[in-house]
C-alpha positions as a printed Julia matrix, in Angstrom:
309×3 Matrix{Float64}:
 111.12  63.41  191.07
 113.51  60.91  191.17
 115.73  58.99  194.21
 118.69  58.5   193.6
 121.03  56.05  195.52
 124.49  56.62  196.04
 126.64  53.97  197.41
 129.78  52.6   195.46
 130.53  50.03  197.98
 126.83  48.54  198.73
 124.26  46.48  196.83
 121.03  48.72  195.7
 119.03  45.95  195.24
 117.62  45.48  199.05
 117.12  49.11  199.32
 115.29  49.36  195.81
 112.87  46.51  196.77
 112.11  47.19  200.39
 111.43  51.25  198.64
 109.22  49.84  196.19
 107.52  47.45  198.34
 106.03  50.54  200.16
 105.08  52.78  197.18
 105.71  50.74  193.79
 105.48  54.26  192.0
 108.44  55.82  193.13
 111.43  56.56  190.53
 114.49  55.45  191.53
 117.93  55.39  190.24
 121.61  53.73  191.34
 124.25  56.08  190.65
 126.69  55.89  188.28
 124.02  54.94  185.61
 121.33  57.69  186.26
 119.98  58.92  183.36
 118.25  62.14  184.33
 120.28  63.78  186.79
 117.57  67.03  186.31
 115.11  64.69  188.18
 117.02  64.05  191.07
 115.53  65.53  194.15
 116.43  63.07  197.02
 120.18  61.31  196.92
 120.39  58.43  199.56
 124.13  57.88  199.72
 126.73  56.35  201.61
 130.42  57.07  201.41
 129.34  58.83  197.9
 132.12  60.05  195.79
 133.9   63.56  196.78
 132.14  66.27  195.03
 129.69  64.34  193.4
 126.42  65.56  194.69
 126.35  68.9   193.34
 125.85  67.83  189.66
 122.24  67.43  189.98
 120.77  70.63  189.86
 117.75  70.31  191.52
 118.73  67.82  194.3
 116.75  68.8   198.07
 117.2   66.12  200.49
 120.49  64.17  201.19
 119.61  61.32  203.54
 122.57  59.34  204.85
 121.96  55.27  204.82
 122.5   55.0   208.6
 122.77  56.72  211.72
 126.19  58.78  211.06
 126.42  61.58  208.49
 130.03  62.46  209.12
 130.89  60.61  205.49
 128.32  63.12  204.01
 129.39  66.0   206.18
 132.78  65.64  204.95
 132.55  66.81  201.79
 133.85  70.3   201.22
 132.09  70.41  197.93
 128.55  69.61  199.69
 125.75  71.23  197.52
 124.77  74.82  200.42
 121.15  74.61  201.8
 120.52  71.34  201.12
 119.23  69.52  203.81
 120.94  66.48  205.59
 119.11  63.58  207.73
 119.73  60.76  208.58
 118.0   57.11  209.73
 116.95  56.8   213.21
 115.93  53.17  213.87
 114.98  51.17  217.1
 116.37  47.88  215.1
 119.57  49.79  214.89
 119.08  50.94  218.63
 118.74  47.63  219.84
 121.3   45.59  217.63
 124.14  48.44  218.91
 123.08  47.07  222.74
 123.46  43.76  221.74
 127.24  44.29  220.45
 128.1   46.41  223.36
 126.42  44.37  226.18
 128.4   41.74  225.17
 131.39  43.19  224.72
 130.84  44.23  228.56
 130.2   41.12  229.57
 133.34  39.63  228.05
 135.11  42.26  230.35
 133.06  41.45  233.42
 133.05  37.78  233.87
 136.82  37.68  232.78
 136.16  35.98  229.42
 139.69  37.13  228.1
 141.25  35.7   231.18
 139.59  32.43  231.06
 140.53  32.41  227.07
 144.25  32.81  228.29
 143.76  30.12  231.07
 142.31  27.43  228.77
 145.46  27.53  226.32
 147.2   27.12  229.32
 145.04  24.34  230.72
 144.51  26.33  233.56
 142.02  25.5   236.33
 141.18  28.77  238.47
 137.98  29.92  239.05
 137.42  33.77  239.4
 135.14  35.68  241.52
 133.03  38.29  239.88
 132.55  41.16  241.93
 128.91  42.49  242.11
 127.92  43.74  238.93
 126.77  47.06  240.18
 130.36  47.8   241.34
 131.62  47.47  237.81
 130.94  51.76  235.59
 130.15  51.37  232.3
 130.49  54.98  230.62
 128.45  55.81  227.65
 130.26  58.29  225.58
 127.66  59.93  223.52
 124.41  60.23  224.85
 122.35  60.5   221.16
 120.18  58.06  220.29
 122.1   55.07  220.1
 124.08  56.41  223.4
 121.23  56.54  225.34
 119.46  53.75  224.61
 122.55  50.91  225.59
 123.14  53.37  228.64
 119.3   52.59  229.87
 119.75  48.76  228.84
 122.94  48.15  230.5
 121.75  50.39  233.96
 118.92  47.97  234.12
 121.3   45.0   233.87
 122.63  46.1   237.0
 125.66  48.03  235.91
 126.63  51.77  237.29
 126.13  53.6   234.0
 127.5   57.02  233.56
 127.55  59.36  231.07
 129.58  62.17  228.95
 128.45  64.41  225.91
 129.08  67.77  224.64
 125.7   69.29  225.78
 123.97  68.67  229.23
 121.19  65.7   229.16
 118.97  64.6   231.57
 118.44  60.6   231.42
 116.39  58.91  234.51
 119.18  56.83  236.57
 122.14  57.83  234.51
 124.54  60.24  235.86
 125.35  62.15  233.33
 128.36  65.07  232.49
 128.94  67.38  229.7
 132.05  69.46  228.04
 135.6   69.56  228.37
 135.47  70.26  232.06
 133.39  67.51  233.08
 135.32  64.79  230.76
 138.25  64.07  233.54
 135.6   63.3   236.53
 133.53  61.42  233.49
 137.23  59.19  232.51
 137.94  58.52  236.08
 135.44  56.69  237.41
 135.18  54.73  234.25
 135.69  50.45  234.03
 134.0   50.02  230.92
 134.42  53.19  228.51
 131.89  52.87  225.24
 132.2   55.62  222.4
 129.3   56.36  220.85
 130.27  60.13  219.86
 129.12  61.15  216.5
 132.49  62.77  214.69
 132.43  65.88  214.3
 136.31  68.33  214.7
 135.56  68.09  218.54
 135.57  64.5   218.78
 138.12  63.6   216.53
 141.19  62.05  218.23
 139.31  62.52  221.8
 140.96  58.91  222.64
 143.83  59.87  222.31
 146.78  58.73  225.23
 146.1   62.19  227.83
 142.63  61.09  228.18
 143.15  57.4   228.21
 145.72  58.05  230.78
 142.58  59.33  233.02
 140.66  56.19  232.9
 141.03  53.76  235.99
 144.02  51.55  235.71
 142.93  48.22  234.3
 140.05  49.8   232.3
 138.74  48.86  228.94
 138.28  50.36  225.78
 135.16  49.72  223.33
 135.11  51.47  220.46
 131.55  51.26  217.96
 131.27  55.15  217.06
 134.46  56.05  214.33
 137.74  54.93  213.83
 138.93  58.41  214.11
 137.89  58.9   217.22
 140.69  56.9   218.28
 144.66  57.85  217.99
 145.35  54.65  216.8
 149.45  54.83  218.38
 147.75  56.27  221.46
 145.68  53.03  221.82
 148.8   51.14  221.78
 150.7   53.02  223.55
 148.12  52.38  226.6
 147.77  49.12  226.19
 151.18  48.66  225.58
 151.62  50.0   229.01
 149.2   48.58  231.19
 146.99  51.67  231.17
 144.11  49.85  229.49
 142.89  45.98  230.44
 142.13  45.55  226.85
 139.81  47.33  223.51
 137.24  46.03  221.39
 137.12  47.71  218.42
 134.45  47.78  215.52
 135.6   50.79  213.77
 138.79  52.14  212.29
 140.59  54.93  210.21
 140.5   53.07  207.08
 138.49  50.22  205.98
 138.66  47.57  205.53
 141.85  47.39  207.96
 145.11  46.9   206.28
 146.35  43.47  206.82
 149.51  44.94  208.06
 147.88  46.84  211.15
 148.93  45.82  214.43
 145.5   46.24  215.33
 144.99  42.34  213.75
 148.21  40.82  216.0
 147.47  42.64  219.49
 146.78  40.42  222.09
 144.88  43.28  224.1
 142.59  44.01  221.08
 139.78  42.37  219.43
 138.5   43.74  216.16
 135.25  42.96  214.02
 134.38  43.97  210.51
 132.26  47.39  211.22
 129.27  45.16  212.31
 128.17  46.4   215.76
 125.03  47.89  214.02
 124.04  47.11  210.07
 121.0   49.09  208.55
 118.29  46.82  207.39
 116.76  48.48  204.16
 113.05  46.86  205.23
 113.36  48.35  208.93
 114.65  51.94  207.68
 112.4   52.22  204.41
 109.2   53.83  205.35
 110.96  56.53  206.55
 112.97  57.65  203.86
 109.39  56.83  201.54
 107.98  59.56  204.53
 110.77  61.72  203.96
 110.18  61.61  200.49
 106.45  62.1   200.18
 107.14  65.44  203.01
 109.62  66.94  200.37
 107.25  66.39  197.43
 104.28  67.71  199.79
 106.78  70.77  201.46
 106.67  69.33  204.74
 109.02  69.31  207.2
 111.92  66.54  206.98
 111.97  63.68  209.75
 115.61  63.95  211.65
 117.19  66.51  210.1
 120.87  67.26  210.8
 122.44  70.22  212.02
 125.61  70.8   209.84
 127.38  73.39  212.46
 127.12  70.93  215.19
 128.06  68.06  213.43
 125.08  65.56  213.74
């Protein structure tokens, strides 16, 4: 029973040695150069090759290398009945706060501004207003939704929340479906996306519902880059709709060097970084998952294909 790891654009070595450091027995193998593909029964993959996965014939467990699964979901030629999970990782949890929390700080103390005033030489100090006046809302309430929405609500901040289903968080007011998503946008300063992709989500930030966010709010975007209309964006802050968006994910990457993304004086961008799996932190539970499909236990988070994540 082999693993086999699927991932043109990353390097197998930290995921081989933090594997084998837990169970030095296990057989594993980096695609292209498998040699047995009649062994493979567990394909760790990320952004894996259209199509590819159903030439091993006995393959029963695709795990995903991070939280998302939308670039395994994706492919039309997925192998039927095979089951999909994914990582679920309080490192990940935590680092995704860190990225966010900052990026809402930058919008509440007026970092921007003062950035503007220093190349200006510009001495004027700006009042903060109290920090529980200021809505951060969490869009996507999974995991990694939940957890920043908790963090930042103890900070102080009036946290909200929006996802598809109805959830029940202690000291987050939280609102569900299409109906609820214009009350959600309009009381809204700070508006994260944490939405996993799935044909509902795609394009929801698009210019109708960014028109429904307060005047002056602020985009951060650390779920997909398709979640975003990327002329929409523009478009808003373009016309004063939006204060400004930082943005950590796009529709291709890496982002063409001719995107106006890069120039925009309302946008900051980083390199898909918000949250990085770390092979040691994530290992033992693929090697769990692994050992349950040998032993015909149940898999650790499985994914439901029909909802999307």
């Amino acid at each position: 029973m082999t693993i086999l790891i699927i991932a043109p654009d990353k390097d197998p070595e930290p995921w081989i040695s933090a594997l084998k450091s837990l169970d030095p027995e296990l057989d594993i193998q980096v695609y292209p150069n498998e040699a047995r593909k009649a062994d493979v029964t567990f394909a760790l993959c990320w952004n894996h090759p259209e199509g590819v996965l159903r030439d091993y014939p006995n393959l029963r467990c695709i795990c995903s290398m991070g939280a998302g699964v939308d670039h395994v979901l994706s492919d039309p030629q997925l192998p039927e009945g095979v089951p999909v999970i994914r990582l679920v990782d309080p490192q990940l949890a935590q680092s995704m706060f860190e990225y966010v929390c900052a990026a809402v700080m930058v919008y509440f103390r007026d970092f921007d501004a003062y950035r503007a005033q220093q190349e200006q030489a510009l001495w004027q100090p700006r009042a903060p207003r109290p920090i529980g006046e200021t809505t951060v809302g969490m869009m996507g309430l999974g995991q990694l939704g939940e957890y920043s929405a908790i963090r930042l609500s103890r900070l102080g901040f009036n946290v909200i929340g929006w996802s598809r289903t109805p959830k029940t968080i202690e000291g987050i007011t939280a609102y569900a479906g299409a109906e609820q998503l214009e009350a959600f946008l309009s009381q809204t300063d700070v508006l994260v996306c944490l939405l996993p992709l799935t044909n509902e989500t795609r394009d929801i930030l698009n210019l109708d519902n960014l028109r429904k966010l307060p005047a002056g709010a602020c985009l951060v975007n650390v779920a997909r880059g398709e979640h975003v209309v990327d002329e929409d964006l523009l478009a808003a802050l373009d016309e004063g709709t939006l204060w400004g968006a930082r943005l950590d994910v796009f529709r291709q990457e890496p982002l063409p060097e001719c995107h106006p993304f890069w120039r925009h004086e309302k946008i900051r961008l980083t390199p898909h970084c918000s949250s990085l799996t770390d092979p040691v932190s994530v290992a033992p539970q693929i090697v769990e998952n692994d050992r349950r499909l040998k032993d015909g236990r149940p898999l650790l988070n499985r994914v439901m294909p029909s909802r999307g994540y």
